[in-house]
N, CA and C of each residue as an Amber inpcrd file, in Angstrom:
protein
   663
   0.8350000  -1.2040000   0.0000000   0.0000000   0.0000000   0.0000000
   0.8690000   1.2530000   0.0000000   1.6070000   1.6870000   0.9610000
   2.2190000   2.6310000   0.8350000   4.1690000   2.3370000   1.5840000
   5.1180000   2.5670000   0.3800000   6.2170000   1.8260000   1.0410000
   7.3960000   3.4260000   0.2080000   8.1170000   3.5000000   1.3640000
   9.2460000   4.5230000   1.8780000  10.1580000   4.3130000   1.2090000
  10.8250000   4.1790000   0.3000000  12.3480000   3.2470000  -0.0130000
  13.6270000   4.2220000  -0.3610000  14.3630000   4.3360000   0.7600000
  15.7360000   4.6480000   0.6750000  15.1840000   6.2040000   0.5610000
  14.4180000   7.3330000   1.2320000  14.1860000   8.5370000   0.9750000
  15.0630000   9.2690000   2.1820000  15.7420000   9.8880000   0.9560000
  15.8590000  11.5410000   1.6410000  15.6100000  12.5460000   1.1750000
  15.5820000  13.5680000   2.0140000  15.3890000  15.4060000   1.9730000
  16.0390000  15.9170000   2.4290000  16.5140000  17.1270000   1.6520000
  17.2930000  17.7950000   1.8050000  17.1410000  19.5400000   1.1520000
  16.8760000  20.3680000   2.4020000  16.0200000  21.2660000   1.8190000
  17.3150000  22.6270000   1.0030000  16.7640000  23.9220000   0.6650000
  17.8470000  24.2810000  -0.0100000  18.8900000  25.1720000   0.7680000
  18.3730000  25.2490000   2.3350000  19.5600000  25.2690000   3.1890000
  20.5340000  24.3410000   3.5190000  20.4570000  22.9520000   3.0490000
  20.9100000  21.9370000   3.3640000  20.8480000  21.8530000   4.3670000
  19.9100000  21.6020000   5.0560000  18.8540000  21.2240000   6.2000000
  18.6460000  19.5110000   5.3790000  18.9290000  18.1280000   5.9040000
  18.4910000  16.7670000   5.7950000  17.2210000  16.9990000   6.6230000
  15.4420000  16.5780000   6.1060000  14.7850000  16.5300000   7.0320000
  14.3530000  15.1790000   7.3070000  15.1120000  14.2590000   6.1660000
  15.2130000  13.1050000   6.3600000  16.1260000  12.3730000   5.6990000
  16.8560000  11.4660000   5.7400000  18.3970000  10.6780000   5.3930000
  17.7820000   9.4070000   5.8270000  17.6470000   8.8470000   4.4340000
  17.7440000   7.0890000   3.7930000  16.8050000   6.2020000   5.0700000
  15.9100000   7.1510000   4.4500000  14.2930000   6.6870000   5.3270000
  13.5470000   5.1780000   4.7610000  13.3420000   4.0820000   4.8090000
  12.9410000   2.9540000   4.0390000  11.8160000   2.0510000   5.1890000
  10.0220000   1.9710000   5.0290000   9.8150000   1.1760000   5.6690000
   8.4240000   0.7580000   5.0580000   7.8130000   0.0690000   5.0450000
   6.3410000  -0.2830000   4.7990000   5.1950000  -0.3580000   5.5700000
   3.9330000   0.2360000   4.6610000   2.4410000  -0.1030000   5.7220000
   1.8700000  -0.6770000   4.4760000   0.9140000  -1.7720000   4.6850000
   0.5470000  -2.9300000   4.1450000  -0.8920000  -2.1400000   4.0770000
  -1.5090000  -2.7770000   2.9020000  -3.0940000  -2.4850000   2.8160000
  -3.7380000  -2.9400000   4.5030000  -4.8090000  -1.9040000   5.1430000
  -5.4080000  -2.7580000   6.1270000  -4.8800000  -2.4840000   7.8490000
  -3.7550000  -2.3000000   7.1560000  -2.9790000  -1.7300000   9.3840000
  -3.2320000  -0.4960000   9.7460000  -3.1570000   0.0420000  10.4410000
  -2.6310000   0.9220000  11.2210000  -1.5430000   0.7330000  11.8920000
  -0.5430000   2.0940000  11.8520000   0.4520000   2.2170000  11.9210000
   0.6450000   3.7810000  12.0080000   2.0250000   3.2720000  13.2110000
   1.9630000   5.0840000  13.8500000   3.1820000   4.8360000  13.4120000
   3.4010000   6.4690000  13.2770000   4.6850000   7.1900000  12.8190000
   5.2000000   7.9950000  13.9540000   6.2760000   7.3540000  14.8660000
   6.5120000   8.0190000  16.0100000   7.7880000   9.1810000  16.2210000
   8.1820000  10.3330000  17.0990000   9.1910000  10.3750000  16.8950000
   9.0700000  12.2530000  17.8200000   9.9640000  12.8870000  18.1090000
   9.8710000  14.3530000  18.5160000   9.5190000  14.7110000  17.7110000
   9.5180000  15.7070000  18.6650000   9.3680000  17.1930000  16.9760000
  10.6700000  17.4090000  16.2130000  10.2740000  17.3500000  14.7310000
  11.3370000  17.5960000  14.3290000  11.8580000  16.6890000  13.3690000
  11.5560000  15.6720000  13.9860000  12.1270000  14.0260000  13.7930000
  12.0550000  13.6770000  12.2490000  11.1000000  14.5000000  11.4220000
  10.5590000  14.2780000  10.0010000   9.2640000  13.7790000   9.5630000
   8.4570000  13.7510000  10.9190000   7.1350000  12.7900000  10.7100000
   6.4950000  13.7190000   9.9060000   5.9770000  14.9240000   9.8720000
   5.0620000  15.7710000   8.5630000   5.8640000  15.5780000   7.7300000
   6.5780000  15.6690000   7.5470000   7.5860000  15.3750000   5.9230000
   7.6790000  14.1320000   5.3750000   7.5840000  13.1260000   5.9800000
   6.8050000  11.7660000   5.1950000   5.2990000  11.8090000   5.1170000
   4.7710000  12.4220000   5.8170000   3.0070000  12.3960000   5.5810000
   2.9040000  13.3380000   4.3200000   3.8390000  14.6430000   4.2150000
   3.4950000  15.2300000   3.0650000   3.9920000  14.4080000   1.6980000
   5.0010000  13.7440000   1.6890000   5.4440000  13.2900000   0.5920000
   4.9030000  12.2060000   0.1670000   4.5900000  11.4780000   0.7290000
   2.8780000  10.2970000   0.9550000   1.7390000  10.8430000   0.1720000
   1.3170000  12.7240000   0.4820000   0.0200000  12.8620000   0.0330000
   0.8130000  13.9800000  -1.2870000   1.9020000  13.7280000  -1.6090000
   2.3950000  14.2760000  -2.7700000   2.2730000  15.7780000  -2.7400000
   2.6480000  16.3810000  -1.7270000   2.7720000  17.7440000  -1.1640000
   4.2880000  18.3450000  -1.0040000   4.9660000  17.3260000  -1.1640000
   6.7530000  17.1200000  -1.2240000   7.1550000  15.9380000  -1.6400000
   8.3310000  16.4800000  -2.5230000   9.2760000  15.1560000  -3.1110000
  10.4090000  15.0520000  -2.5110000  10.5490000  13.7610000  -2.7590000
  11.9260000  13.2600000  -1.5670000  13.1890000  13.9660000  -2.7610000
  13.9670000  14.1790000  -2.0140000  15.4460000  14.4930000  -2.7030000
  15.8680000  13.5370000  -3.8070000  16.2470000  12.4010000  -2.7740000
  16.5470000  10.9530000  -3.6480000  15.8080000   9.6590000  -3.0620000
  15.3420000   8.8040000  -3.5650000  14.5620000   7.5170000  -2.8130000
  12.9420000   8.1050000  -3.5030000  12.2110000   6.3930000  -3.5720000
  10.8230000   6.9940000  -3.8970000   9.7240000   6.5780000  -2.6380000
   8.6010000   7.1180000  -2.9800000   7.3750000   7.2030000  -1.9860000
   6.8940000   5.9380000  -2.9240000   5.9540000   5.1530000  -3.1520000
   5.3290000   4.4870000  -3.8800000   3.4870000   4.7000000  -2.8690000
   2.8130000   4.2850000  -3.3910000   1.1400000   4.2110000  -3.2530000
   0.4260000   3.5400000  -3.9120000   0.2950000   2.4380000  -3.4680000
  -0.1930000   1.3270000  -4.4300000   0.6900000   1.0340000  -5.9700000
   1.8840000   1.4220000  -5.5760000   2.6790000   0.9010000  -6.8860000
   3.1660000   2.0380000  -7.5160000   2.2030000   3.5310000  -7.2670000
   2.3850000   4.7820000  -7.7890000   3.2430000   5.6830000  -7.4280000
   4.3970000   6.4740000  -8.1140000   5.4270000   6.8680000  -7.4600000
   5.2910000   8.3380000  -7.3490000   4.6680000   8.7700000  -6.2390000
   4.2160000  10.0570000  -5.5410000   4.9070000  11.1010000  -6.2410000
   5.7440000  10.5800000  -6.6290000   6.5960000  12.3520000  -7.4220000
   6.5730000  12.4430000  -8.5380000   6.4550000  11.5130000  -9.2490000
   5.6000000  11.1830000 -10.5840000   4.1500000  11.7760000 -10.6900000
   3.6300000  11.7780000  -9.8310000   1.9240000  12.0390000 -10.2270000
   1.7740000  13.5550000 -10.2860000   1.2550000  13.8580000 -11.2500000
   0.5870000  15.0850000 -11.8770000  -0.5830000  15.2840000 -12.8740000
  -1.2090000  16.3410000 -12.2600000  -2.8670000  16.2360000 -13.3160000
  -3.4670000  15.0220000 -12.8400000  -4.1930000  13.8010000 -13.6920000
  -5.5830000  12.9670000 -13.2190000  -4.3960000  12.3570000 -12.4610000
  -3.6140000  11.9010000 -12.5900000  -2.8170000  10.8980000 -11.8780000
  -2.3580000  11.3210000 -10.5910000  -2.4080000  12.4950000 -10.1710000
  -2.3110000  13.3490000  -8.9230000  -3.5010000  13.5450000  -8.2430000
  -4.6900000  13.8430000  -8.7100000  -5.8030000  13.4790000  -8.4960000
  -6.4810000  12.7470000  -8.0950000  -6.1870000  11.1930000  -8.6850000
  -6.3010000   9.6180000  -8.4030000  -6.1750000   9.5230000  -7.1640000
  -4.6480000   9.8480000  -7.1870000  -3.7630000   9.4880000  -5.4060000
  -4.5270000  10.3160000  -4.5730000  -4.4810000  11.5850000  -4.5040000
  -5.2910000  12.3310000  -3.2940000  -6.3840000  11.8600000  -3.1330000
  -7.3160000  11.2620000  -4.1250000  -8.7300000  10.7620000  -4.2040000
  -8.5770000  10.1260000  -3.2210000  -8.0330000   8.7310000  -2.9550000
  -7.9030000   7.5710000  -2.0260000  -7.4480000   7.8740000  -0.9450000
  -6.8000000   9.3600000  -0.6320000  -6.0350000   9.6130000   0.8610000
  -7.2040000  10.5550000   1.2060000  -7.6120000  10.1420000   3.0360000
  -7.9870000  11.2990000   3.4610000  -6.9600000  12.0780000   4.4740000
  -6.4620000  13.0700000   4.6240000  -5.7720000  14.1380000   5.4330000
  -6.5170000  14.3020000   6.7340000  -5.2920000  13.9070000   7.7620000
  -6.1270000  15.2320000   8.9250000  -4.7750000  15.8780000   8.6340000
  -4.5460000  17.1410000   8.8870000  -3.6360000  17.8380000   8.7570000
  -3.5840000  18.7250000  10.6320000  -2.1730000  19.0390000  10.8050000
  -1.6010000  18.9850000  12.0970000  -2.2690000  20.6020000  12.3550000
  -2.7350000  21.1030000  11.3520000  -3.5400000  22.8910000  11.9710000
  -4.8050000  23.2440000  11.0970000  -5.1990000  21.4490000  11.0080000
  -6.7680000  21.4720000  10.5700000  -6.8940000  21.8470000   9.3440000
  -6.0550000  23.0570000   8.4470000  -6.2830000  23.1680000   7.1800000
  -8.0280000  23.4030000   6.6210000  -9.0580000  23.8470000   7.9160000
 -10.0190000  24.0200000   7.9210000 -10.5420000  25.4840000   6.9580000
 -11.6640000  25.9850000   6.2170000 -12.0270000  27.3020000   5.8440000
 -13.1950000  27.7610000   7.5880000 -12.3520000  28.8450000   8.0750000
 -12.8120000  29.0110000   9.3330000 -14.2800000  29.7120000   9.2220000
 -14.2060000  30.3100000   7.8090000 -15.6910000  30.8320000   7.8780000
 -16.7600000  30.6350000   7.1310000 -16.4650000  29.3430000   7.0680000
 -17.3830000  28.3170000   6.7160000 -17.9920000  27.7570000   7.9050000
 -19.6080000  27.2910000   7.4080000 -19.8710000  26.3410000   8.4840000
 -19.1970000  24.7460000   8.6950000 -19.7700000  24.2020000   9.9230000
 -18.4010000  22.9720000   9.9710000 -19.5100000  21.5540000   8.7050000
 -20.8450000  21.8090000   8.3180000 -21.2040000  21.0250000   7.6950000
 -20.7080000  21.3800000   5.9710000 -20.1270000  22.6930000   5.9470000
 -19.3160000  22.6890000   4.6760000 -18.4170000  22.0960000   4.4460000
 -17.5090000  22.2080000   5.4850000 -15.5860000  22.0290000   5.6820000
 -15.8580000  20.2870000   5.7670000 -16.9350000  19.5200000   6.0140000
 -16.9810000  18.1740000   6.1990000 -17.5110000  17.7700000   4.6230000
 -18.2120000  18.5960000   4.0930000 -18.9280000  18.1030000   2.9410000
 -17.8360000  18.3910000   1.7110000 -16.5280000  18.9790000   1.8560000
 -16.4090000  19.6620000   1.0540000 -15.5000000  18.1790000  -0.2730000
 -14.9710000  17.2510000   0.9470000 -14.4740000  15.9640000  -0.2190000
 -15.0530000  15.2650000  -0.9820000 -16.7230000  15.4330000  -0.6360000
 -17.8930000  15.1410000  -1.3870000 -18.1770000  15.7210000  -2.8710000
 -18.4460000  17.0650000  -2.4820000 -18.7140000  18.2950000  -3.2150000
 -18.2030000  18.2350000  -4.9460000 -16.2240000  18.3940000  -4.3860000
 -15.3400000  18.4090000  -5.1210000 -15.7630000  17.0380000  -6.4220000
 -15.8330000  15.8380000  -5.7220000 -16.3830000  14.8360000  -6.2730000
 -17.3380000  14.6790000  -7.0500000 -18.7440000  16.0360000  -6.7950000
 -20.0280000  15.9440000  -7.3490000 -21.0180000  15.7460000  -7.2850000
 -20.4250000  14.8970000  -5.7920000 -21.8500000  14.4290000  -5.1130000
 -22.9870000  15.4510000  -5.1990000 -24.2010000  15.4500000  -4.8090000
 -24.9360000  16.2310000  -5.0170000 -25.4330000  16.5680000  -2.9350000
 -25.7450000  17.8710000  -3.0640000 -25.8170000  18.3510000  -1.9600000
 -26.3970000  18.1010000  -0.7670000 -27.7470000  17.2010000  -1.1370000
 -28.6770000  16.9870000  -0.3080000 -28.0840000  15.4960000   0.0550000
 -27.5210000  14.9780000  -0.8930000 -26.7540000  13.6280000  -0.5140000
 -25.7490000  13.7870000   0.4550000 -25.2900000  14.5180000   0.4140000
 -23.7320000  14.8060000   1.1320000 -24.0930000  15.3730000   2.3780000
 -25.3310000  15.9700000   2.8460000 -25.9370000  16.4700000   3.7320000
 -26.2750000  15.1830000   4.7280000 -26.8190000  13.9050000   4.1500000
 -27.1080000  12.9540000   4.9820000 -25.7890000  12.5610000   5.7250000
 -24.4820000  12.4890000   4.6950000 -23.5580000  11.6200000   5.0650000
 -22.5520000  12.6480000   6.1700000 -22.9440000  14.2510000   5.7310000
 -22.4340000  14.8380000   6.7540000 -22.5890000  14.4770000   8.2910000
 -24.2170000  14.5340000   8.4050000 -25.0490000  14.2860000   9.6850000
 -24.3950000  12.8520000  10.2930000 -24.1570000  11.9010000   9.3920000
 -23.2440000  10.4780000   9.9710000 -21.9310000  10.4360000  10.6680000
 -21.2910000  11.3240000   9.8480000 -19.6790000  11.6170000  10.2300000
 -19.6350000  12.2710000  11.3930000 -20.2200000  13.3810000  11.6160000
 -20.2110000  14.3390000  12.4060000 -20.9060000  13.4120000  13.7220000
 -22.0240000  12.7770000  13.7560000 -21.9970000  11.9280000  15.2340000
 -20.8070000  10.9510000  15.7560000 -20.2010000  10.1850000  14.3630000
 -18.9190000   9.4890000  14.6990000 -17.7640000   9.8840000  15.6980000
 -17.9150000  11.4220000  15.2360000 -16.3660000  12.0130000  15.9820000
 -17.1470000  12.7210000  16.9860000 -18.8010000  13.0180000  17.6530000
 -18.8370000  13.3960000  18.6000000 -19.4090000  14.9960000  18.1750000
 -19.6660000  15.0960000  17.3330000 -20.3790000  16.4740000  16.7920000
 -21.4060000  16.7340000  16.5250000 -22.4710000  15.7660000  16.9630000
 -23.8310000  16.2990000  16.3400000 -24.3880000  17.5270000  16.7860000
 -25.0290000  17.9420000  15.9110000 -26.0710000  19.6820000  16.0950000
 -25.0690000  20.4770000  15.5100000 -23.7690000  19.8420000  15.5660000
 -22.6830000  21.1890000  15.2120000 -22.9160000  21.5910000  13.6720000
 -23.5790000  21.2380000  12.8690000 -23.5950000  21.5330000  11.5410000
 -23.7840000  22.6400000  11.1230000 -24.3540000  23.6770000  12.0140000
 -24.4400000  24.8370000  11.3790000 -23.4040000  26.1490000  12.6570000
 -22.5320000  24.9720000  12.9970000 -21.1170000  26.3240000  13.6110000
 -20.4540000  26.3730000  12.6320000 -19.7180000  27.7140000  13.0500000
 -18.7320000  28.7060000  12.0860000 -17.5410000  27.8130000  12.8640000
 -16.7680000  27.0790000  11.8940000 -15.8160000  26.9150000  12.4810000
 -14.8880000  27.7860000  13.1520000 -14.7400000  29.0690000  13.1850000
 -13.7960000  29.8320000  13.4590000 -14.1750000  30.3000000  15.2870000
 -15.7660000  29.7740000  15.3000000 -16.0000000  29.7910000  16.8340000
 -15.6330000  28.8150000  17.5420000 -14.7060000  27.4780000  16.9070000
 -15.2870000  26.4090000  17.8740000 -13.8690000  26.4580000  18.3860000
 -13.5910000  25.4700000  19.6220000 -12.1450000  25.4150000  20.7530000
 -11.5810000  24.3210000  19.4400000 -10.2230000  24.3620000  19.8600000
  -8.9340000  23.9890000  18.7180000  -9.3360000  22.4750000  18.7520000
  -9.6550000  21.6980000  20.2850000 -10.2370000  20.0650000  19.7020000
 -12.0150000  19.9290000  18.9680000 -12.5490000  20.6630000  18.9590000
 -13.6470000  20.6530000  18.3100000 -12.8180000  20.8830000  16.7350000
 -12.2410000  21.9930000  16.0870000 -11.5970000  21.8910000  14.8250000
 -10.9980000  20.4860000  14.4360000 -10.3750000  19.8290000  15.3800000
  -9.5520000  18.5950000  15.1250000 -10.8960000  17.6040000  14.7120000
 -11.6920000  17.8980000  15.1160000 -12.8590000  16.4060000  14.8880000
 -13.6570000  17.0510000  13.7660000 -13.7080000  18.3820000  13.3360000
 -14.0590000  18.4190000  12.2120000 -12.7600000  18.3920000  11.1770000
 -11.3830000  18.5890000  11.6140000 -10.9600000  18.0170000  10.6280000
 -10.8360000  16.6750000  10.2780000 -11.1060000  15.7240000  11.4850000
 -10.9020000  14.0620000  10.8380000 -12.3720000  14.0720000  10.7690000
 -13.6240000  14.4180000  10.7210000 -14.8690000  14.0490000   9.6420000
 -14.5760000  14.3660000   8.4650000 -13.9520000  15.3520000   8.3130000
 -13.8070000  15.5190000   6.4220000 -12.6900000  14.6780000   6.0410000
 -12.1500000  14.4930000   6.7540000 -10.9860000  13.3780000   6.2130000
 -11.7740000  11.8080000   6.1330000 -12.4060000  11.3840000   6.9960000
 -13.2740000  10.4500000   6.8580000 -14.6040000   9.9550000   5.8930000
 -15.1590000  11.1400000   5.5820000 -16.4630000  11.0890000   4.6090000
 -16.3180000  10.2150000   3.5390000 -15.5250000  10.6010000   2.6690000
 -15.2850000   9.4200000   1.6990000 -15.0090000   8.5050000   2.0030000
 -14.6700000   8.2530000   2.9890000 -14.1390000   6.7280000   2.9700000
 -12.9890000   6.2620000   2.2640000 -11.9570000   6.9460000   2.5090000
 -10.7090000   6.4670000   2.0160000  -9.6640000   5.5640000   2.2310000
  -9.2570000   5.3970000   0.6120000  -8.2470000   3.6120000   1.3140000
  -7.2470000   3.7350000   2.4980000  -6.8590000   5.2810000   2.4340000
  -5.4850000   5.2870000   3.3680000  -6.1860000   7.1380000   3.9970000
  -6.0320000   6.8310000   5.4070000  -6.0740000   7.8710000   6.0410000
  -4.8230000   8.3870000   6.7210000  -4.2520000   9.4770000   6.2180000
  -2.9840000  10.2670000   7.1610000  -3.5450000  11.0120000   8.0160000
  -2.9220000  10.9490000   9.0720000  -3.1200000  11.9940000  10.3720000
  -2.3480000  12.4820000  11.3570000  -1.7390000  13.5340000  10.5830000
  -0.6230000  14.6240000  11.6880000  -0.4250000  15.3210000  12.7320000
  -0.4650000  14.6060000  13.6230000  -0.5210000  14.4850000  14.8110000
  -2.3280000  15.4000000  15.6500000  -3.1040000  14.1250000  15.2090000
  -4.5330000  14.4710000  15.2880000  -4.7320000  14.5940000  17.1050000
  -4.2540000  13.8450000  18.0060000  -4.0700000  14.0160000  19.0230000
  -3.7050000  15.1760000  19.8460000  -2.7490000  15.8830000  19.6640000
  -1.6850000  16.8430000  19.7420000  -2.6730000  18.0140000  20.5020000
  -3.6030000  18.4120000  19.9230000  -4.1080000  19.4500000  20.6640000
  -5.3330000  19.1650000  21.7820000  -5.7750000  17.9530000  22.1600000
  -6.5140000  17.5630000  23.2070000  -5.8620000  16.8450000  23.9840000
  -6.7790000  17.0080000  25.2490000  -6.1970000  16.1280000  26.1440000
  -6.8180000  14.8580000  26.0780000  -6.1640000  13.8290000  27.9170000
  -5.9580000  12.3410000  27.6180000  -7.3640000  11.8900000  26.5010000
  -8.2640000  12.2520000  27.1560000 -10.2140000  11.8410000  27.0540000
 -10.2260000  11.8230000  25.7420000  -9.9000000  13.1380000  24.8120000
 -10.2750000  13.1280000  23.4360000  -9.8540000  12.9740000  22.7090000
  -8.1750000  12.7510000  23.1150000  -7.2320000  12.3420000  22.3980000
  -7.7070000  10.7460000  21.9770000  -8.0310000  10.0160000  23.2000000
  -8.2800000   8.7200000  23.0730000  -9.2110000   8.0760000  21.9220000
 -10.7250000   9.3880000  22.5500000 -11.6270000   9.3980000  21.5140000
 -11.6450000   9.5490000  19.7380000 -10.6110000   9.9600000  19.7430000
  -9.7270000  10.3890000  18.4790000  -9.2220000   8.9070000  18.0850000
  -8.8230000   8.8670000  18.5170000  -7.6590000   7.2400000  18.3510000
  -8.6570000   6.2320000  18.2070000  -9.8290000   5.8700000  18.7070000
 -10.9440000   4.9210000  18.8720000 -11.7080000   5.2670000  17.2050000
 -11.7550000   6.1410000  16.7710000 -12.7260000   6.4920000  15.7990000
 -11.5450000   6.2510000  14.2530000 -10.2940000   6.3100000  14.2860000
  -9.4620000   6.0770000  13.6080000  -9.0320000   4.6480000  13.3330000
  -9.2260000   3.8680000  14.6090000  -9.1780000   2.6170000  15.0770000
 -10.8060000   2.3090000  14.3830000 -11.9000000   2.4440000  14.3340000
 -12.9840000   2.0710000  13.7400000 -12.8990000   2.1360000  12.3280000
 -12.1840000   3.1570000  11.7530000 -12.1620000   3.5590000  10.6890000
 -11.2010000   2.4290000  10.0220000 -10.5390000   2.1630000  10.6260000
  -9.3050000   0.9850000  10.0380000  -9.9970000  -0.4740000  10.0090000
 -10.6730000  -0.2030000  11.1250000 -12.0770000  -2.0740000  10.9850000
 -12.5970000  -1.8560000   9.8120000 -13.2490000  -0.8210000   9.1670000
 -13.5610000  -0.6640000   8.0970000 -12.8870000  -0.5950000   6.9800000
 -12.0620000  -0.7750000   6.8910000 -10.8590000  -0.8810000   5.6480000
  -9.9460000   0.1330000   5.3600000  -9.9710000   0.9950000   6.0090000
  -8.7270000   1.9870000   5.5990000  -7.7930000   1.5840000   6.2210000
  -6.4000000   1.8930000   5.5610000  -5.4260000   1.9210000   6.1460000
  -4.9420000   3.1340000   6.4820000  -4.4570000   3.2830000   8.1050000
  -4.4740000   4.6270000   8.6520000  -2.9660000   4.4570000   8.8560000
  -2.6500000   5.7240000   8.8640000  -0.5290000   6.1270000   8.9740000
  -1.0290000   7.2410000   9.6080000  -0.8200000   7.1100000  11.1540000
  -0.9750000   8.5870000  12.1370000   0.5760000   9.1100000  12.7370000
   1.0340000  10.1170000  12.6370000   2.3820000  10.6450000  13.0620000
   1.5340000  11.4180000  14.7530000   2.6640000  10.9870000  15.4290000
   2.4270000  11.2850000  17.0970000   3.4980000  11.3540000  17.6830000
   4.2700000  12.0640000  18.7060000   5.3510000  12.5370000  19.2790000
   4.6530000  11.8770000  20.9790000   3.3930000  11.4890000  21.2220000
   3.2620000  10.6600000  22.5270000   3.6290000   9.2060000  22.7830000
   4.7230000   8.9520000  22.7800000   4.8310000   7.7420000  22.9110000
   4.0370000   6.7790000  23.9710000   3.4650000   7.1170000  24.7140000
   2.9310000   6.5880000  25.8530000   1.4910000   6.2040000  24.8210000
   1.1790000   6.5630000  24.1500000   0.2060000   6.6470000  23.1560000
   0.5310000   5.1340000  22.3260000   1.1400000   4.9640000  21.6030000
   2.0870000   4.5660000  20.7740000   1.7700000   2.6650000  22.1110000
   2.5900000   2.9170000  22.5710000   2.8910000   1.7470000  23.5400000
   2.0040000   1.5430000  24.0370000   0.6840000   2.1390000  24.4720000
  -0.8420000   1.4020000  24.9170000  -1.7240000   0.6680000  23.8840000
  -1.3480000   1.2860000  23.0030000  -2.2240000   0.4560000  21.8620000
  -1.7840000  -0.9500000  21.3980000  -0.2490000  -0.7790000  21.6200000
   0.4200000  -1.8400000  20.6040000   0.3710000  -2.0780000  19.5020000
  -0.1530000  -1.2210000  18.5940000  -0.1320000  -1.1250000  17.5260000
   1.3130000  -1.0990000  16.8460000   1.4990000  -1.3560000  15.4700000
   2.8760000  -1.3620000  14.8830000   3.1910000   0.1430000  14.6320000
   4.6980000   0.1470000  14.8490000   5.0600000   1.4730000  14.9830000
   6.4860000   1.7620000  13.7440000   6.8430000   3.1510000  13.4690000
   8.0460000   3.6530000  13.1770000   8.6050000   4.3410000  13.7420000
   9.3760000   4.1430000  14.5090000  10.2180000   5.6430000  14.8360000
  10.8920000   6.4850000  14.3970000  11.5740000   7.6790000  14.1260000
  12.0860000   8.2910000  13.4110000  12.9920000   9.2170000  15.0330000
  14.0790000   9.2280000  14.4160000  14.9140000  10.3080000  14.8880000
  16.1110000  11.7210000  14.0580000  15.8480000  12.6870000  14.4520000
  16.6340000  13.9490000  13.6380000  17.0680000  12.9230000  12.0780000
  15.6620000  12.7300000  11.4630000  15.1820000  12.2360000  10.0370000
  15.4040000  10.9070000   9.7400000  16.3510000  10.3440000  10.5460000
  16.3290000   8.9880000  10.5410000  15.1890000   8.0440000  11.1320000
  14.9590000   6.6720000  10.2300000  14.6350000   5.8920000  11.0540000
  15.4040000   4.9870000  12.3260000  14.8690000   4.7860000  13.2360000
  15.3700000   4.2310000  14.3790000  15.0770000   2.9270000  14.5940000
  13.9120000   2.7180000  14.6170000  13.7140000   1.9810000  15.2540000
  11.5420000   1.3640000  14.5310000  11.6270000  -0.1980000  14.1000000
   9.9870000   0.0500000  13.6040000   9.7930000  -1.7210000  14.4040000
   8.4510000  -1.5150000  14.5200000   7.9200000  -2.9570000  15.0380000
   6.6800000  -3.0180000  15.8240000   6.7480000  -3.5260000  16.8180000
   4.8000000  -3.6340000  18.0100000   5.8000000  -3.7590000  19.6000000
   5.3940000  -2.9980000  20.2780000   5.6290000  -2.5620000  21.9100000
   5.3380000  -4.2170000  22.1480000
């Protein structure tokens, strides 16, 4: 599904934000991407959703080589990924049943359709009634759960999520992790980047570590 091989970055300060990075997530797992800040975890999630190209080494996605794709073939790939992104990447003055509908929309769905499936998502992560807030009113973990409903709506093969945790505490963080964890019973394969290791090691889930861009260390607690 999605496999790392031999990547580095190297930005044009010659800044390495990652050096001869190589690992695999299989159709179907979940799998955390662990590591500080710093470590390179957004910089493999971006180069994954073809937002950055590795220096040297390729990204692959179902066989597809992320730095290669442009126009429908760039398109394709984002189609199948849903994003949470680490500062929501939300339109704040929009309502939150827009910012959820909007992977629909783009698609064509038609409005009143996308309206039902909004109302679904939005109880999943703990939001119902919220459909007609301005996102720009709501507290920073209310943004986080409307950003993983819009990342969720479609139903995508592979869900990234940059460090979706990060701005709640233990309770909703968890709640977060449980609904990502549902989402993966259902067939996505999820790649979440997290700097809590204590996180990481309760689940037992399979892990990567990464250190100042290297990998370190990958396997199950």
């Amino acid at each position: 599904m999605i496999q790392v091989l031999s990547v580095s970055k190297r930005y044009e300060d010659g800044y390495y934000g990652l050096r001869d990075v190589t690992f695999k997530v299989e159709a179907g797992q979940f799998v955390f991407l662990t590591g500080e800040s710093g470590a390179g975890k957004s910089t493999v999630l971006r180069m994954i959703y073809r937002a950055e190209r590795p220096t040297s080494g390729t990204v692959l996605v179902d066989g597809v080589d992320t730095a290669a794709a442009h126009g429908n073939s760039l398109t394709a790939l984002r189609r199948k990924i849903g994003m949470v992104f680490q500062d929501y990447m939300l339109l704040f003055d929009r309502s939150v049943a827009e910012n959820v509908a909007l992977p629909l929309i783009v698609r064509g769905v038609d409005k009143r359709a996308a309206a039902g499936q909004v109302d679904s998502c939005l109880e999943r992560v703990g939001l119902s009634g919220y459909q007609n807030r301005v996102c720009c009113s709501l507290s920073g973990g209310e943004k986080q759960r409307v950003a993983l409903a819009r990342a969720l709506i479609s139903k995508p093969d592979i869900i990234l999520a940059d460090e979706p945790t990060g701005n709640l505490d233990l309770s909703n963080g968890e709640k977060i992790v449980e609904v990502l964890r549902d989402a993966n019973r259902g067939g996505s394969t999820v790649f979440m980047a997290t700097h809590d290791l204590y996180l990481v090691q309760s689940t037992r889930l399979p892990f990567v570590r990464l250190r100042g861009g290297r990998k370190v260390e990958e396997g199950n607690f």
